[in-house]
Structure formats: C-alpha cells, structure tokens
N, CA, C and O atoms as CSV, one atom per row, in Angstrom:
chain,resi,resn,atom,element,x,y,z
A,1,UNK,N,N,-5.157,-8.527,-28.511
A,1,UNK,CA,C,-3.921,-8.916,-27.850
A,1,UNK,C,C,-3.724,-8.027,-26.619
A,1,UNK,O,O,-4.109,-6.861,-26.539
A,2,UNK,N,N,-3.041,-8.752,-25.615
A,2,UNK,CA,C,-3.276,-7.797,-24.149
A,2,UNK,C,C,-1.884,-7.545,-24.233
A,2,UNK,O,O,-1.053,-8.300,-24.739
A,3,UNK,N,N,-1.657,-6.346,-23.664
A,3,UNK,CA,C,-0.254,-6.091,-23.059
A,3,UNK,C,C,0.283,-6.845,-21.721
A,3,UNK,O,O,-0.262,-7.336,-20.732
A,4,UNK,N,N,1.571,-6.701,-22.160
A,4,UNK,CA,C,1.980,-7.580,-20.318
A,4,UNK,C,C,1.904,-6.159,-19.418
A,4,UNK,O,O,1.889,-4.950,-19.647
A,5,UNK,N,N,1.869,-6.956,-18.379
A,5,UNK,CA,C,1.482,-5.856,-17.078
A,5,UNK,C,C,3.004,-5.579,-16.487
A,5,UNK,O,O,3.452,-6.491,-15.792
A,6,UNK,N,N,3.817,-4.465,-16.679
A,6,UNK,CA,C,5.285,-3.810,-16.483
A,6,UNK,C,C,5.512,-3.802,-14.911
A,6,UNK,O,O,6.627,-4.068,-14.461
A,7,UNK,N,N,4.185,-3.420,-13.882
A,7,UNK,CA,C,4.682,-3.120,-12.574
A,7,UNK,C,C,2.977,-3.234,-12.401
A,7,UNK,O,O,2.060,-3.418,-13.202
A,8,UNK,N,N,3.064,-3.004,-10.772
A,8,UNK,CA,C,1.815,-2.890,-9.870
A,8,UNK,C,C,2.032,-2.309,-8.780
A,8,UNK,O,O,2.990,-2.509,-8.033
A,9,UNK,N,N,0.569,-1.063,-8.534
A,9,UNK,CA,C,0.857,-0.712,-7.208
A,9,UNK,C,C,-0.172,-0.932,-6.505
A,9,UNK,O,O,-1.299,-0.585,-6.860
A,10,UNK,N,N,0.154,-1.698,-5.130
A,10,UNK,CA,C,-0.812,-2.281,-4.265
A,10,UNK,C,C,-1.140,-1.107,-3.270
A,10,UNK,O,O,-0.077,-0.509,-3.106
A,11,UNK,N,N,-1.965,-0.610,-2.657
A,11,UNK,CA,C,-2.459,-0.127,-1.709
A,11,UNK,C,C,-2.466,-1.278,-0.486
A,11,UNK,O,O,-3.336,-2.144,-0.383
A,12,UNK,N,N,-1.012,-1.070,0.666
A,12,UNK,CA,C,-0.777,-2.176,1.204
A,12,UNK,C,C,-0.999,-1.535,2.591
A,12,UNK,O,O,-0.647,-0.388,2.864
A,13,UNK,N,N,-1.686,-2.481,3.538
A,13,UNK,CA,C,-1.566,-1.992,4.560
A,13,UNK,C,C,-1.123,-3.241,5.802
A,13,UNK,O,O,-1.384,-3.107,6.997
A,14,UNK,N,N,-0.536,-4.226,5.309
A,14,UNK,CA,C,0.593,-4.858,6.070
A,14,UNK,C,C,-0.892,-6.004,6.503
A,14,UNK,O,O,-0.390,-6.983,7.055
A,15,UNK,N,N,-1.716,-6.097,6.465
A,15,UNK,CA,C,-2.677,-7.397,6.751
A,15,UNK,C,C,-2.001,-8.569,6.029
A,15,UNK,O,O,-1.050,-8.665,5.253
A,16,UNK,N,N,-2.982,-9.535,6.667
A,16,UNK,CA,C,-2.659,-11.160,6.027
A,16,UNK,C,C,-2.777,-10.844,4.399
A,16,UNK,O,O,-1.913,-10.842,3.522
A,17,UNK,N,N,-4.241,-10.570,4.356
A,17,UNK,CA,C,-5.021,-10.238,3.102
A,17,UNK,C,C,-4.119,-9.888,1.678
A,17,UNK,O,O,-4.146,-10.351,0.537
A,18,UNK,N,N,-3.272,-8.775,2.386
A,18,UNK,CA,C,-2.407,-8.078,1.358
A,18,UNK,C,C,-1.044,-8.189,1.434
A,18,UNK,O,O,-0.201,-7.610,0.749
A,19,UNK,N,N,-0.912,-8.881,2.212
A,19,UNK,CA,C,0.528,-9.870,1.564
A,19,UNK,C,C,0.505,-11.099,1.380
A,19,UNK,O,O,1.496,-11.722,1.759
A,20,UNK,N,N,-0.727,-11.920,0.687
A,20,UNK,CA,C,-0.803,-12.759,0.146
A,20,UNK,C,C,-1.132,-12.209,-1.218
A,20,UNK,O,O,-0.779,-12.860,-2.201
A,21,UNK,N,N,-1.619,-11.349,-1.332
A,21,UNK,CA,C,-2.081,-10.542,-2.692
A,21,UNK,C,C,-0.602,-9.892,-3.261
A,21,UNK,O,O,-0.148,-9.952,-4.403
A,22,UNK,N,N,-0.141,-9.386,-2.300
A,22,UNK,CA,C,1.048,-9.266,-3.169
A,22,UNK,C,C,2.155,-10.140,-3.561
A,22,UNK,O,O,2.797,-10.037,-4.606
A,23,UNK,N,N,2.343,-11.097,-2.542
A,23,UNK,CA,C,2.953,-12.203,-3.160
A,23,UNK,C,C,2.399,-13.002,-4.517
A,23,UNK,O,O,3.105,-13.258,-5.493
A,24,UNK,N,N,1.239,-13.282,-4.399
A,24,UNK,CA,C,0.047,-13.599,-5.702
A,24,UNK,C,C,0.359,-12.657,-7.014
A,24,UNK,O,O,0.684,-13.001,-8.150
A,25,UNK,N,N,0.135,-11.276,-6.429
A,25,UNK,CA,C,0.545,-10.672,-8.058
A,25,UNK,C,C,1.787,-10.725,-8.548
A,25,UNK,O,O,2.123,-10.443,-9.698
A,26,UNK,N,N,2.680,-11.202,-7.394
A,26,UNK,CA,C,4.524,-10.945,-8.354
A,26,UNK,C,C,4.391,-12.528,-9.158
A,26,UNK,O,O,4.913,-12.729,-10.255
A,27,UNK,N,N,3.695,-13.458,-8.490
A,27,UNK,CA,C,4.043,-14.928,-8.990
A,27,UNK,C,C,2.980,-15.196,-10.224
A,27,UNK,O,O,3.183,-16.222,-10.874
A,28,UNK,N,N,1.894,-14.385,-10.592
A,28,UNK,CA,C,1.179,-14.651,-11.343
A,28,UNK,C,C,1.078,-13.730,-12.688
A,28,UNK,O,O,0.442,-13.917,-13.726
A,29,UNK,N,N,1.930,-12.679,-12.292
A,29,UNK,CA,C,1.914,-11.330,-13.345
A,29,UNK,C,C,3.405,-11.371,-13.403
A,29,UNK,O,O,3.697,-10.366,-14.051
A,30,UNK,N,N,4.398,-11.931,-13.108
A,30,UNK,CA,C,5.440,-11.758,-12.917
A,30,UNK,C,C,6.208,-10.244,-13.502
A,30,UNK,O,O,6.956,-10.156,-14.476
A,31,UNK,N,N,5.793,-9.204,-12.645
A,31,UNK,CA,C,6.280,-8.382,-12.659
A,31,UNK,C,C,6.254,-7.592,-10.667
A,31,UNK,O,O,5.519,-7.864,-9.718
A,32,UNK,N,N,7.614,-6.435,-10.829
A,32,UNK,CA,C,6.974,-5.798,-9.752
A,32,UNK,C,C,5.606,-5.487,-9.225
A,32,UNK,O,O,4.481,-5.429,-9.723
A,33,UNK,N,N,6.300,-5.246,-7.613
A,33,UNK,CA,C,5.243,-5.008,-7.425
A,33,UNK,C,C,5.449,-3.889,-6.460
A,33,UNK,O,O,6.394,-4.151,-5.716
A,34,UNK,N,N,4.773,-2.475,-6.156
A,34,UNK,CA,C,4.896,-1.683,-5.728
A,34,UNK,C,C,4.283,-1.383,-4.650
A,34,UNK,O,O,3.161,-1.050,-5.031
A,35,UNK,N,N,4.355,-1.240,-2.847
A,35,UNK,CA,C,3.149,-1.415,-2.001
A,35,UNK,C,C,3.286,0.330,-1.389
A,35,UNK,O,O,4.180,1.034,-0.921
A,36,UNK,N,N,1.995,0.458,-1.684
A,36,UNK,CA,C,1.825,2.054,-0.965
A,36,UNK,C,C,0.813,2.232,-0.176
A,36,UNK,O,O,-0.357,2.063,-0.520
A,37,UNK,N,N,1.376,2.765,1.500
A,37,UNK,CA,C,0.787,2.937,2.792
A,37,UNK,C,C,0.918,4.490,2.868
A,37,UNK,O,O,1.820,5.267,2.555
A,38,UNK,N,N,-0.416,4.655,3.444
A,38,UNK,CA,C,-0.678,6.386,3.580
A,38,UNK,C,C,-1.376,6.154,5.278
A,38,UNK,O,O,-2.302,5.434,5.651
A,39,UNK,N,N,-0.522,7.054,6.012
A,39,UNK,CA,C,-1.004,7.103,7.363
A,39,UNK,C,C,-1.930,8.381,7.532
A,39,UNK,O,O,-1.475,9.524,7.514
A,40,UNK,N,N,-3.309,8.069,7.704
A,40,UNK,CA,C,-4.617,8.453,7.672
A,40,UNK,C,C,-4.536,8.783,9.535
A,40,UNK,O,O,-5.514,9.321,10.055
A,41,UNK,N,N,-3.535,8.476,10.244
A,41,UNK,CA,C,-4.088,8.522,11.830
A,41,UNK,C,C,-4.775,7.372,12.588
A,41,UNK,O,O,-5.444,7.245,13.614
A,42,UNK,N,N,-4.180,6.404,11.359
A,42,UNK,CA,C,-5.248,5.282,11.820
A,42,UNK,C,C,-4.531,4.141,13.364
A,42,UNK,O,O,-5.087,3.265,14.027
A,43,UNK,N,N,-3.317,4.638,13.413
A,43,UNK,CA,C,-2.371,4.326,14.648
A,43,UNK,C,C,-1.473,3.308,14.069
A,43,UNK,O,O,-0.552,2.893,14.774
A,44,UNK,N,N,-1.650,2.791,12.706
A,44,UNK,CA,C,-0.543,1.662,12.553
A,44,UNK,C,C,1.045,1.739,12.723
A,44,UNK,O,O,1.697,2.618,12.159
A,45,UNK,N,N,1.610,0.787,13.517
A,45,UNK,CA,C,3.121,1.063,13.553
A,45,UNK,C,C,3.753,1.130,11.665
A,45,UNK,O,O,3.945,0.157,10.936
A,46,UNK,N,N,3.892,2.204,11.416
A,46,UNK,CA,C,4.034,2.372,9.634
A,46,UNK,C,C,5.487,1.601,9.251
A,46,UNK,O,O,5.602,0.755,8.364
A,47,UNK,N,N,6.616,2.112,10.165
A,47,UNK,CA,C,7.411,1.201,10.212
A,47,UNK,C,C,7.678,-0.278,9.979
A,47,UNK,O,O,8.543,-0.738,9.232
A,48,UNK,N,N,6.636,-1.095,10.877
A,48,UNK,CA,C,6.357,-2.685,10.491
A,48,UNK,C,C,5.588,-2.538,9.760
A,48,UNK,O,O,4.813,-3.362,10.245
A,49,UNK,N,N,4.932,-2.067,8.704
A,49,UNK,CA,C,4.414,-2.422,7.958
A,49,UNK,C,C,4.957,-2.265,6.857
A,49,UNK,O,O,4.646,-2.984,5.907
A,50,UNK,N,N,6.243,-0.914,6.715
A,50,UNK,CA,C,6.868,-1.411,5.586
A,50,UNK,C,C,8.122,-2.395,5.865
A,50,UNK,O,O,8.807,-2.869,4.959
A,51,UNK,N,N,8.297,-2.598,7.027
A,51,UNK,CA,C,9.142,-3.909,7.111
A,51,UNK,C,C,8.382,-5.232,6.271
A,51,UNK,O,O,8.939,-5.931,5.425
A,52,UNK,N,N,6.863,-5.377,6.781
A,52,UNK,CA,C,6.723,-6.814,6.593
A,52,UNK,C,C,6.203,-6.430,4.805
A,52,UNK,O,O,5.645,-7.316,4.159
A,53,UNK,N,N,6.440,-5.210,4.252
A,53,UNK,CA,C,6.170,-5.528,2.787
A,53,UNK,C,C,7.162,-5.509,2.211
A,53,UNK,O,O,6.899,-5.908,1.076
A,54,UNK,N,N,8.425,-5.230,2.306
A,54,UNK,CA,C,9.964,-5.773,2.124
A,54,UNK,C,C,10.173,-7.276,1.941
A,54,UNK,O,O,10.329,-7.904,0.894
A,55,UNK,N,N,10.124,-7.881,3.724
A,55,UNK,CA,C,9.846,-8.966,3.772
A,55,UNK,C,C,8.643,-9.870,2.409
A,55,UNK,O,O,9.115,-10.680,1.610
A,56,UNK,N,N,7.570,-9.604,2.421
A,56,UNK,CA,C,7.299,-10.329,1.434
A,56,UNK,C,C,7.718,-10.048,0.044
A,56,UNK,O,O,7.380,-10.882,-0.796
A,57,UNK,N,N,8.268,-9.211,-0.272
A,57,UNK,CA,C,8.851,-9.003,-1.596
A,57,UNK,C,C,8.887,-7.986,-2.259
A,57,UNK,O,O,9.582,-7.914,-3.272
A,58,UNK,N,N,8.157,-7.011,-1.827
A,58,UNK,CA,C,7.646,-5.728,-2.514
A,58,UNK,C,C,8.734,-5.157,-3.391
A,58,UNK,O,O,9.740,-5.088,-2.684
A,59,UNK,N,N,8.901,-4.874,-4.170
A,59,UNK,CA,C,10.103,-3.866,-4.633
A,59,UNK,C,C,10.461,-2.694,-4.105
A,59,UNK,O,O,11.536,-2.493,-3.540
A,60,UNK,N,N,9.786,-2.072,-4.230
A,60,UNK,CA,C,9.203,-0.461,-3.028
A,60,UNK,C,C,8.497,-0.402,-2.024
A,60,UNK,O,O,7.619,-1.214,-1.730
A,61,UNK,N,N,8.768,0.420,-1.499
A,61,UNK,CA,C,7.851,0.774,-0.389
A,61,UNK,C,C,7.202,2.092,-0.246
A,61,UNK,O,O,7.904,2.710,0.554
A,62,UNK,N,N,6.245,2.809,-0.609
A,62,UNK,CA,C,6.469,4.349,-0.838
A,62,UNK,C,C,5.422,4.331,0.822
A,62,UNK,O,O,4.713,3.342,1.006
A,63,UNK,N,N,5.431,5.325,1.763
A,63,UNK,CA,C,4.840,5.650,2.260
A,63,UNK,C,C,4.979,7.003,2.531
A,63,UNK,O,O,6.003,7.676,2.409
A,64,UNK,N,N,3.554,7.465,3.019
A,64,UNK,CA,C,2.966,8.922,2.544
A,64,UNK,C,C,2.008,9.013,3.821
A,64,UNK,O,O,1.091,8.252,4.128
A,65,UNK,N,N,2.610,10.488,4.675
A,65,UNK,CA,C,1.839,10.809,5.405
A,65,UNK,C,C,0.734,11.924,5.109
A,65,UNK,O,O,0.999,13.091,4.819
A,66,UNK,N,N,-0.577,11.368,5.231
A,66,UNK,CA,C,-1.866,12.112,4.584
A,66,UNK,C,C,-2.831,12.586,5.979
A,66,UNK,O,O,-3.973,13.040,5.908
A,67,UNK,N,N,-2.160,12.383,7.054
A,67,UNK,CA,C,-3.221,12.991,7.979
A,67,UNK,C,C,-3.344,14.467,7.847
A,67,UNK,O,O,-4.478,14.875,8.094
A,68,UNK,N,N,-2.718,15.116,7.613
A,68,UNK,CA,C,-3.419,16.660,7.179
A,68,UNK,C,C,-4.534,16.705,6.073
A,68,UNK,O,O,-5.725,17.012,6.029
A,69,UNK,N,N,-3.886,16.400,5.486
A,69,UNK,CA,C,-4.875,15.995,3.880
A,69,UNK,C,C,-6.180,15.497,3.870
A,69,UNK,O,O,-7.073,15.666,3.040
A,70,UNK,N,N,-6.161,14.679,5.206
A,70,UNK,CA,C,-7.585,13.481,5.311
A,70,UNK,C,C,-8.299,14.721,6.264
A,70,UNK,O,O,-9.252,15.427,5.936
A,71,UNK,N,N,-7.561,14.753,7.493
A,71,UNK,CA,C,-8.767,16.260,8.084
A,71,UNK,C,C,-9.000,16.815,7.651
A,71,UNK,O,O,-10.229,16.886,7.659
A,72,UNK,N,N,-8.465,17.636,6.965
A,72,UNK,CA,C,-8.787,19.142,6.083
A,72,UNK,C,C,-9.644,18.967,4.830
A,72,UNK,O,O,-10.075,19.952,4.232
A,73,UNK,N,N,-9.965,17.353,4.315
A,73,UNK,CA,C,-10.313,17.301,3.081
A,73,UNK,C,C,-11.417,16.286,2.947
A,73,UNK,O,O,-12.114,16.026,1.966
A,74,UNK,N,N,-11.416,15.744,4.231
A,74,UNK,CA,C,-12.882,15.034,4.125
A,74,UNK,C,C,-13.398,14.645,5.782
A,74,UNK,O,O,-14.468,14.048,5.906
A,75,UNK,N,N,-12.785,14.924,6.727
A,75,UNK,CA,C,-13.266,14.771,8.167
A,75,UNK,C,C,-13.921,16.108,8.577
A,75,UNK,O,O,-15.148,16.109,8.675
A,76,UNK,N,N,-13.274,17.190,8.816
A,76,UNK,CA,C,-13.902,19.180,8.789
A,76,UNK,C,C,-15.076,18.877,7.868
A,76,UNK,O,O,-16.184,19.090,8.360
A,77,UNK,N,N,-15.037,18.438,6.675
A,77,UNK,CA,C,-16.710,18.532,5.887
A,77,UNK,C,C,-17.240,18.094,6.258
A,77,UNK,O,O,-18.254,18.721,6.566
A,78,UNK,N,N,-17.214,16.559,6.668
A,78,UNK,CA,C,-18.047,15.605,6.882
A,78,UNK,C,C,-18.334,16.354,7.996
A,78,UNK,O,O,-19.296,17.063,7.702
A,79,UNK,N,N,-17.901,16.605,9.407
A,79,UNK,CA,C,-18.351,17.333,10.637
A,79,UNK,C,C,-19.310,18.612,10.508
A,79,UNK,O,O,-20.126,18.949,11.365
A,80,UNK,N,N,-19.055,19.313,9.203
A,80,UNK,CA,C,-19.933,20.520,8.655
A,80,UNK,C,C,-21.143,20.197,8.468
A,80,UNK,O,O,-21.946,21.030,8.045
C-alpha cells in the first residue's frame, strides 16, 4: 500500500517546462506544491520568477541566494 504524497518540492526555475510540471503535480497528486529557486549567478530576474510560480499556483515560494556557496564550493575547485 503506498502512502499519499502530503506536499512537493519542485526545483523551479520559472521555464515553460516547470510550470507545466508544477501545475501537473498539484492536479495529479493533489497536494501542494512547493517551488524552490537558488540564484547560482546565473542572471535570472529572481523576482519574475517567483512571480510566475505564484501565478501558476505554487503554494510557496522559497528562494535562496547560493552564489557564495556555488564559488567557494565547486567553481575555486573546479579552477584548481
């Protein structure tokens, strides 16, 4: 016997891709759904992107700035 699935957290980064996926998991798992964006430096406006995961439904929005974290912890090595 499976358990029901309570919540989900998407690794969202505001594409087509993943807000059809998250709309998909609230309508098919019918539970939350949780979208989490980590700004790596990658230039995305972070702002619209947790706008447009609001907009599609998200329950949360957690975003997390990791550009220290990403240099110091795998860009400096990789350059080593």
């Amino acid at each position: 016997m499976t358990e029901k699935i309570k919540k989900i957290v998407l690794a969202y980064s505001g594409g087509l891709d993943k807000s059809v996926i998250l709309s998909w998991l609230m309508e098919n798992y019918q539970c939350p759904v949780i979208a989490f964006s980590a700004d790596l430096g990658q230039g995305d406006d972070m702002v619209a992107v947790k706008e447009k995961a609001i907009q599609t439904g998200a329950e949360e929005v957690i975003m997390e700035d990791l550009r220290e974290e990403f240099v110091g912890d795998f860009v400096w090595p990789a350059l080593r």
